[in-house]
C-alpha positions as a Markdown table, in Angstrom:
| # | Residue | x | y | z |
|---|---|---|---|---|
| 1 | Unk | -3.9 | 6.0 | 17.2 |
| 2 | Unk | -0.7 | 4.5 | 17.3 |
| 3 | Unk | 0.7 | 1.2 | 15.2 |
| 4 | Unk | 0.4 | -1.3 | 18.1 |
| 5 | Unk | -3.5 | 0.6 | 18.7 |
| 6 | Unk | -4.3 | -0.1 | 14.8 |
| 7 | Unk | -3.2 | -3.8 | 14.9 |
| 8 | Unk | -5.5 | -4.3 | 17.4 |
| 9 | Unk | -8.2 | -2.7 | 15.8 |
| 10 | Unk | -7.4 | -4.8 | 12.3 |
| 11 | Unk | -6.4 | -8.4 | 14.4 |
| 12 | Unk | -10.5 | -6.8 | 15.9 |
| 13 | Unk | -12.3 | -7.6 | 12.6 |
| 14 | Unk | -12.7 | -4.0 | 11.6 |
| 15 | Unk | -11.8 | -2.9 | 7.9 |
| 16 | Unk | -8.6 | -0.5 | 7.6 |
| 17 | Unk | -8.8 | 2.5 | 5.1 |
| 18 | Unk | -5.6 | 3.1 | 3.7 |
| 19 | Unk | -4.7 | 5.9 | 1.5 |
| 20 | Unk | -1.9 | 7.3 | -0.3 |
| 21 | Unk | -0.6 | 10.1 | 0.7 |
| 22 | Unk | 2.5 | 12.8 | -0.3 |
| 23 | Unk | 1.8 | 16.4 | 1.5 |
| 24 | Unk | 0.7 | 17.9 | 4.6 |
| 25 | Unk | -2.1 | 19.4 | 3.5 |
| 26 | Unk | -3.8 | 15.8 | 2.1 |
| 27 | Unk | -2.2 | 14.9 | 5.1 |
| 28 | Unk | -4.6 | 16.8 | 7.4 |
| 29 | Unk | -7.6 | 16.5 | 5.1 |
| 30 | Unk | -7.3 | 12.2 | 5.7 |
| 31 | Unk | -7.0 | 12.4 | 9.4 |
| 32 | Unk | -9.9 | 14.8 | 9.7 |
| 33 | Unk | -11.7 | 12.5 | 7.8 |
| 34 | Unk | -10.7 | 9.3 | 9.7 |
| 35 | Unk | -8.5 | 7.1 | 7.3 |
| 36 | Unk | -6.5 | 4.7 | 9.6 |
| 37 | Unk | -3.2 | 4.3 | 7.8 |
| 38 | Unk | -1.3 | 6.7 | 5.1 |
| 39 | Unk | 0.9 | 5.2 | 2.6 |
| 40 | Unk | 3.8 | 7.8 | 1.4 |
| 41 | Unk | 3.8 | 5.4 | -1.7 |
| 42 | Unk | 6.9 | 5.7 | -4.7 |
| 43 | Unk | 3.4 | 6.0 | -6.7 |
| 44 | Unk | 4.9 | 9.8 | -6.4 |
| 45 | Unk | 6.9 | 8.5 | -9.7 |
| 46 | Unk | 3.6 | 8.3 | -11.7 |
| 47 | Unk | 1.2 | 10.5 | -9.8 |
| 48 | Unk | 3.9 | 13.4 | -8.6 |
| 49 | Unk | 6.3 | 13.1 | -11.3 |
| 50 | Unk | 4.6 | 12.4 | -14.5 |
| 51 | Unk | 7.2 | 8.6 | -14.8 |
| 52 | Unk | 5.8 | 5.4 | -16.3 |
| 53 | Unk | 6.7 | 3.5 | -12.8 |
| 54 | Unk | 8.2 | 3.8 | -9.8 |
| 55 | Unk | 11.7 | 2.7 | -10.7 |
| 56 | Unk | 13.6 | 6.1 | -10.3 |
| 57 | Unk | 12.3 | 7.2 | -7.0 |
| 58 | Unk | 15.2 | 7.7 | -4.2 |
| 59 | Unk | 15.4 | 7.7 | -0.8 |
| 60 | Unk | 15.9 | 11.2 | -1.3 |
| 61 | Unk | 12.2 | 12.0 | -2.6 |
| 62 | Unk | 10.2 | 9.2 | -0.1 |
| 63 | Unk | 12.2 | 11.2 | 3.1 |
| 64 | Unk | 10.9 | 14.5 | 2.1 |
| 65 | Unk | 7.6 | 13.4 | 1.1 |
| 66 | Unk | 7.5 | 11.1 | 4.8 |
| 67 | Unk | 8.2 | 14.9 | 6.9 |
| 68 | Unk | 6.1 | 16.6 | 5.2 |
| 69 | Unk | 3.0 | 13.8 | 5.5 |
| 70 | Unk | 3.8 | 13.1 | 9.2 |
| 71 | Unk | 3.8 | 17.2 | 9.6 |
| 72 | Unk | 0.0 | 17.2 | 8.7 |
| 73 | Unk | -1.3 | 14.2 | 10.3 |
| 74 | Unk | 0.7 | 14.2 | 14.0 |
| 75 | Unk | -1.9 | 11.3 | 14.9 |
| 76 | Unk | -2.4 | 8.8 | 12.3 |
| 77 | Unk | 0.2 | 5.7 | 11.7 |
| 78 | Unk | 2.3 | 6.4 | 8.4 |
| 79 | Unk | 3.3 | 3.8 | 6.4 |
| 80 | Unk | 6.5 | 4.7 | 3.7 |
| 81 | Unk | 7.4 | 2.7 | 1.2 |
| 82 | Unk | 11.3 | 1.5 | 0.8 |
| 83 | Unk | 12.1 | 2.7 | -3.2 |
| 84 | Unk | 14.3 | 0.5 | -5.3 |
| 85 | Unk | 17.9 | -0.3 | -4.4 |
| 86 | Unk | 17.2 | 0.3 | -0.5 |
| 87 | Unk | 16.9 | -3.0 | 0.9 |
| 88 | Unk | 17.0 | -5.8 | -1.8 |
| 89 | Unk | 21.1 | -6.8 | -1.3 |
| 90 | Unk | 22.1 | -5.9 | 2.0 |
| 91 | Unk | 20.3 | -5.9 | 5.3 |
| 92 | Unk | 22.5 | -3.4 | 7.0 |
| 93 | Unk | 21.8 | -1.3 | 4.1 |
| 94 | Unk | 17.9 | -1.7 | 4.2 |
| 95 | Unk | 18.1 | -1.1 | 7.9 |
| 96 | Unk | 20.0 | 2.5 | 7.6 |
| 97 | Unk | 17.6 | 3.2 | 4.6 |
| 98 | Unk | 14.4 | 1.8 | 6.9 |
| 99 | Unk | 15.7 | 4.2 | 9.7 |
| 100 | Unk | 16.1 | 7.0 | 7.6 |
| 101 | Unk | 12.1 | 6.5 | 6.6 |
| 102 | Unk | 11.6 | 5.9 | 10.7 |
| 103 | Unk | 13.0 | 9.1 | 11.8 |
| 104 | Unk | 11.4 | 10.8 | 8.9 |
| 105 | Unk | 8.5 | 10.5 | 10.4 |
| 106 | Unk | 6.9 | 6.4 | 9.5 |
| 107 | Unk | 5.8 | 4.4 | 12.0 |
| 108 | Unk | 6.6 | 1.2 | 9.5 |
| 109 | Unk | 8.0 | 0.8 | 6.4 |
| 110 | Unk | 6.8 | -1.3 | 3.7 |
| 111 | Unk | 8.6 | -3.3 | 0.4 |
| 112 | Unk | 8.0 | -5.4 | -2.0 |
| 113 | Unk | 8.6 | -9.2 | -2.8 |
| 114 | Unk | 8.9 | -12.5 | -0.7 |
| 115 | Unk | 11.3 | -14.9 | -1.1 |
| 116 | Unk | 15.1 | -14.2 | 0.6 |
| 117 | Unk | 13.0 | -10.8 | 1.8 |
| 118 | Unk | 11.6 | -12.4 | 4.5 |
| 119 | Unk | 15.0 | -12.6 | 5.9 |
| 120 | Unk | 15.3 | -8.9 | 5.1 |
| 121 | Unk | 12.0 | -8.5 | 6.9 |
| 122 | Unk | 13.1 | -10.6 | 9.7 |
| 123 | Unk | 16.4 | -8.3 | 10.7 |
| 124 | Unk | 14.8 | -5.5 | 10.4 |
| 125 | Unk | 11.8 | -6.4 | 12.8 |
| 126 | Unk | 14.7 | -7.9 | 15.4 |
| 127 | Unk | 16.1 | -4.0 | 15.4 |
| 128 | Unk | 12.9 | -2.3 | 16.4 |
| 129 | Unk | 11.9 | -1.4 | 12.7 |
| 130 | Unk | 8.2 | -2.9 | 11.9 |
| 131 | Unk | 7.6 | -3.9 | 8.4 |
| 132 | Unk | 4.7 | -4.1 | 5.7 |
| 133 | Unk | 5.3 | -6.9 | 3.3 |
| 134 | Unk | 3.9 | -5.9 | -0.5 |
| 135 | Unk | 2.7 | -9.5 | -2.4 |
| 136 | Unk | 0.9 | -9.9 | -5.8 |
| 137 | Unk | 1.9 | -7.4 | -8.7 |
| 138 | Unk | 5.0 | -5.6 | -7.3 |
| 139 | Unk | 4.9 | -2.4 | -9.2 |
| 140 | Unk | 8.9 | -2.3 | -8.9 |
| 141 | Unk | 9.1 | -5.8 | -10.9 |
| 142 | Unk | 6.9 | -4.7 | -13.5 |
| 143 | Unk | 9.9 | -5.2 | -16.0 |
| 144 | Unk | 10.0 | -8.9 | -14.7 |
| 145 | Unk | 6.5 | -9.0 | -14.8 |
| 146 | Unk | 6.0 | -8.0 | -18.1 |
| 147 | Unk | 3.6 | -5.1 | -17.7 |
| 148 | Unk | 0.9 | -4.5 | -14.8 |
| 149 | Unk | -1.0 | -8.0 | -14.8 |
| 150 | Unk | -2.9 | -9.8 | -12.2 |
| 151 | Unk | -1.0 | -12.4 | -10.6 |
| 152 | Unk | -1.8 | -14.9 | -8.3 |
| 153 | Unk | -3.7 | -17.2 | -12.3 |
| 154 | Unk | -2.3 | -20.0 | -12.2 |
| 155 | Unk | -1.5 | -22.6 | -9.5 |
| 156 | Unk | 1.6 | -22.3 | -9.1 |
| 157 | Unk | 1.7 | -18.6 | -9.0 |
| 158 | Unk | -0.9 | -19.0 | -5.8 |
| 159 | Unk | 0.6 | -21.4 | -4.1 |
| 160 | Unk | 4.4 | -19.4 | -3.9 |
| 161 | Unk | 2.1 | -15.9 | -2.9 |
| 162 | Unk | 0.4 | -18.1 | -0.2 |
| 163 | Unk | 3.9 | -19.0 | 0.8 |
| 164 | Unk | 5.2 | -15.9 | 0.9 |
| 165 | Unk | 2.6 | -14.5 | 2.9 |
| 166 | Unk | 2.7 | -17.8 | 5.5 |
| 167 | Unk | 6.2 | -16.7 | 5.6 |
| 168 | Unk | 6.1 | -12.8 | 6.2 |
| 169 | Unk | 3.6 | -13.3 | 8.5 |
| 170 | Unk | 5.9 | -15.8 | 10.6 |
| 171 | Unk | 8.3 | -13.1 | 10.3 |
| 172 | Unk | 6.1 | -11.0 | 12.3 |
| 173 | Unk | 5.4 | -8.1 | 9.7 |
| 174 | Unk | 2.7 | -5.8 | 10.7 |
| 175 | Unk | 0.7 | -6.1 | 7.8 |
| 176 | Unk | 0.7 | -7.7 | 4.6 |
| 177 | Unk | -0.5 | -5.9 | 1.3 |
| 178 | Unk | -1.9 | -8.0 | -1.5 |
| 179 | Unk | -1.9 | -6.2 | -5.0 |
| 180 | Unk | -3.7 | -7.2 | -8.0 |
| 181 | Unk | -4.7 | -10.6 | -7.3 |
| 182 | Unk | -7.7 | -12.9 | -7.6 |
| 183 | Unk | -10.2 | -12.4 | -4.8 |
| 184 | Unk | -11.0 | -16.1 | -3.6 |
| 185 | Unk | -6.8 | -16.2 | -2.8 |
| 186 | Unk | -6.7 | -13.2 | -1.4 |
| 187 | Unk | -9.5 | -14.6 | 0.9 |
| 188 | Unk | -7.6 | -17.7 | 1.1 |
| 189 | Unk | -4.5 | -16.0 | 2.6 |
| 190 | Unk | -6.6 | -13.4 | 5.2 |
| 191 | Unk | -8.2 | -16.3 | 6.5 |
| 192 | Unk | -5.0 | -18.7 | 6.5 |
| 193 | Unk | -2.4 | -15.7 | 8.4 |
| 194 | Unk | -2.5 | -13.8 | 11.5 |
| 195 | Unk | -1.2 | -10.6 | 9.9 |
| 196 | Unk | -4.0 | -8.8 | 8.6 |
| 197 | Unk | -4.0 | -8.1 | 4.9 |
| 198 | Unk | -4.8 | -4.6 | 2.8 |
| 199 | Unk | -5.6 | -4.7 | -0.8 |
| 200 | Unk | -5.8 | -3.4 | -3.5 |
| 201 | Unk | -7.0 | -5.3 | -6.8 |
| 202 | Unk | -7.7 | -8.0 | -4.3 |
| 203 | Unk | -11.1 | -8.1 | -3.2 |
| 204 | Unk | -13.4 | -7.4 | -0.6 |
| 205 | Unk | -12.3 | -9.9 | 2.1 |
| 206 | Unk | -8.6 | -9.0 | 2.4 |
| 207 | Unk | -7.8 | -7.3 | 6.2 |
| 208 | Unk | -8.2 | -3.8 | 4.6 |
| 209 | Unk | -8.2 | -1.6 | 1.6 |
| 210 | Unk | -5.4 | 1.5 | -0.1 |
| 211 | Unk | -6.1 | 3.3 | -2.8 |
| 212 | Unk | -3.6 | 6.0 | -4.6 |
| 213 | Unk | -5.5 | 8.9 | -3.4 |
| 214 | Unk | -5.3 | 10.6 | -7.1 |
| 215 | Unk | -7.3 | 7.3 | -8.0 |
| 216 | Unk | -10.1 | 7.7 | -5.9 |
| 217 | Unk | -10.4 | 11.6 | -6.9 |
| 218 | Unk | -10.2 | 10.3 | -10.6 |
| 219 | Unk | -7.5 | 12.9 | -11.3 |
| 220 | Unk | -4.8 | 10.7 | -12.6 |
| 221 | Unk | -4.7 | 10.0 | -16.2 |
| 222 | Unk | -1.8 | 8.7 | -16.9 |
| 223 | Unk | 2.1 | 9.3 | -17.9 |
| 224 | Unk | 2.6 | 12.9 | -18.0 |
| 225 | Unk | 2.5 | 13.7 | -22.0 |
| 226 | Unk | 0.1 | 11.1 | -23.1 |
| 227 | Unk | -3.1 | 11.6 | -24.3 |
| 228 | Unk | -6.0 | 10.9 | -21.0 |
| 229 | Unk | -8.2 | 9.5 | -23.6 |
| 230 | Unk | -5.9 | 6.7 | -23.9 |
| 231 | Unk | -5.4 | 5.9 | -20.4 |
| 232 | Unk | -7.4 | 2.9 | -19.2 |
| 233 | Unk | -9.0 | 3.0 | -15.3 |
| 234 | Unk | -8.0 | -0.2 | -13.8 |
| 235 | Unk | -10.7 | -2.6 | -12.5 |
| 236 | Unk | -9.9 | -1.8 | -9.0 |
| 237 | Unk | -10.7 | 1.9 | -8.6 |
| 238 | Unk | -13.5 | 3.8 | -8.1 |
| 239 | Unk | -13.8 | 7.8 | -8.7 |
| 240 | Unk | -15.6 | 8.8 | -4.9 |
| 241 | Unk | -15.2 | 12.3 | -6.0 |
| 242 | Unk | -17.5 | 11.8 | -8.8 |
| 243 | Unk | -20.3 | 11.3 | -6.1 |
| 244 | Unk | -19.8 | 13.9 | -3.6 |
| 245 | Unk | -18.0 | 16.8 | -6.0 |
| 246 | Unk | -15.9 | 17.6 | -2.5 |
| 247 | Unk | -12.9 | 16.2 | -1.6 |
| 248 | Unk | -13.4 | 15.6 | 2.2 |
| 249 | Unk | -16.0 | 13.5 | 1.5 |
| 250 | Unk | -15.0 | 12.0 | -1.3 |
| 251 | Unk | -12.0 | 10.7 | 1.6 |
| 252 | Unk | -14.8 | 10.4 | 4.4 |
| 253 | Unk | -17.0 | 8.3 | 1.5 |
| 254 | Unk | -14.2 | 5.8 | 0.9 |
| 255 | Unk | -13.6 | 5.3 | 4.5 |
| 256 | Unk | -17.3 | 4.3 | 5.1 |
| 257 | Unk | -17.4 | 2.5 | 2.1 |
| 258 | Unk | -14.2 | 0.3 | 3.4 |
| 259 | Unk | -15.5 | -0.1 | 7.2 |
| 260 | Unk | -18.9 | -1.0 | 5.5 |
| 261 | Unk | -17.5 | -3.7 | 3.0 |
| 262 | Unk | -19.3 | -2.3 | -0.4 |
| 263 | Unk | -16.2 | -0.7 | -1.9 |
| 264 | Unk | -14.5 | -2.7 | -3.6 |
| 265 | Unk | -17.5 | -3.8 | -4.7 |
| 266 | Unk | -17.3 | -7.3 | -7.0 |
| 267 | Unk | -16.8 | -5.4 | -10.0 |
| 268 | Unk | -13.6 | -3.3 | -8.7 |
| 269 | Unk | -12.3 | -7.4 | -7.9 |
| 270 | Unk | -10.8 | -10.0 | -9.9 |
């Protein structure tokens, strides 16, 4: 399936599994087991190299880990994510760095923030390069944000995300991602857009779902050097290992589970 195919298929009605992704051999094991979209996510920073957040992942690391993801899954659309410092100032600069990712092996690229990105999204799209736009908690603001919260609370928070997303979508981004927001607004934007929307933290009724694929194997505990025991699950994941005890189908579960709308179930939702 290619990335006009899987647009289709998602402007079709029908749930899209995403999943992380950052090796060949994950790779292979997702496409065998029918996940529509990886994400090489700068989640490596926490989940690959033991950091507290994404902020000191480089072009560098998400180019190697986008060859080696596209090596092991030739026919499934790969999304890579565009790490800090490679798009927010300069447009020229976010297209070369966008490119980069493209020739690396992504069929899109995705980053965070609304605002004067749309513009950045915008250029980019005019040059061939399609883009994911990343709403809600943006793990690369968490300084700004003040930790990993929900956002979306108040009012006025929800009515500039709904902009955003009216925005993006306007832009003509391929898909929108909604992180770690209330469910009724992420409702409120899938049903008020044409882009369809993946969450994650944001409810059943968004376009799609991604999970960190460490998350859904329950295998990540935290910063590398803390203690696991004090390391608290977020609300939005759900351990499918835990019910199978085998990897492919803990993958295959969470892809039926996604197509079938019971995960995330209302407890995995804000």
């Amino acid at each position: 399936m290619n990335l006009t195919e899987l647009e289709k298929l998602a402007q079709s009605g029908e749930k899209i599994a995403m999943l992380t992704c950052y090796d060949a051999t994950f790779a292979k094991v997702m496409e065998l087991a029918g996940v529509d979209m990886l994400l090489v996510g700068d989640s490596l920073g926490m989940v690959l190299q033991g950091a507290e957040n994404t902020l000191n992942v480089s072009m560098h690391h998400m180019t190697y880990h986008t060859k080696s993801v596209a090596a092991g899954a030739p026919n499934t659309v790969i999304m890579a994510d565009m790490p800090l410092g490679s798009y927010e100032h300069d447009d020229e600069a976010a297209y070369k760095n966008a490119l980069w990712l493209i020739r690396s092996g992504a069929d899109l690229v995705k980053f965070e923030g609304g605002g004067n990105k749309v513009k950045t999204a915008r250029y980019l799209i005019e040059r061939g390069i399609p883009v994911c736009a990343h709403l809600g908690f943006t793990p690369q603001s968490v300084n700004q944000l003040g930790g990993y919260k929900i956002q979306g609370k108040t009012d006025e928070s929800a009515a500039k995300i709904m902009a955003d997303a009216i925005a993006m979508s306007e832009a003509g981004v391929s898909f929108i991602v909604l992180e770690m927001v209330p469910a009724a607004l992420a409702k409120k934007i899938t049903e008020s857009i044409k882009t369809p929307t993946i969450g994650i933290g944001a409810g059943v009724d968004c376009g799609g779902q991604v999970l960190v694929i460490q998350d859904l194997l329950g295998i990540y505990s935290g910063v590398s050097g803390k203690n696991p025991s004090d390391f608290k699950i977020p609300r939005f994941v759900k351990n499918f290992l835990h019910e199978t005890n085998s990897i492919q189908y803990a993958i295959s579960g969470y892809v039926h589970a996604v197509k079938n709308k019971t995960f995330p179930a209302q407890e995995h939702s804000y």
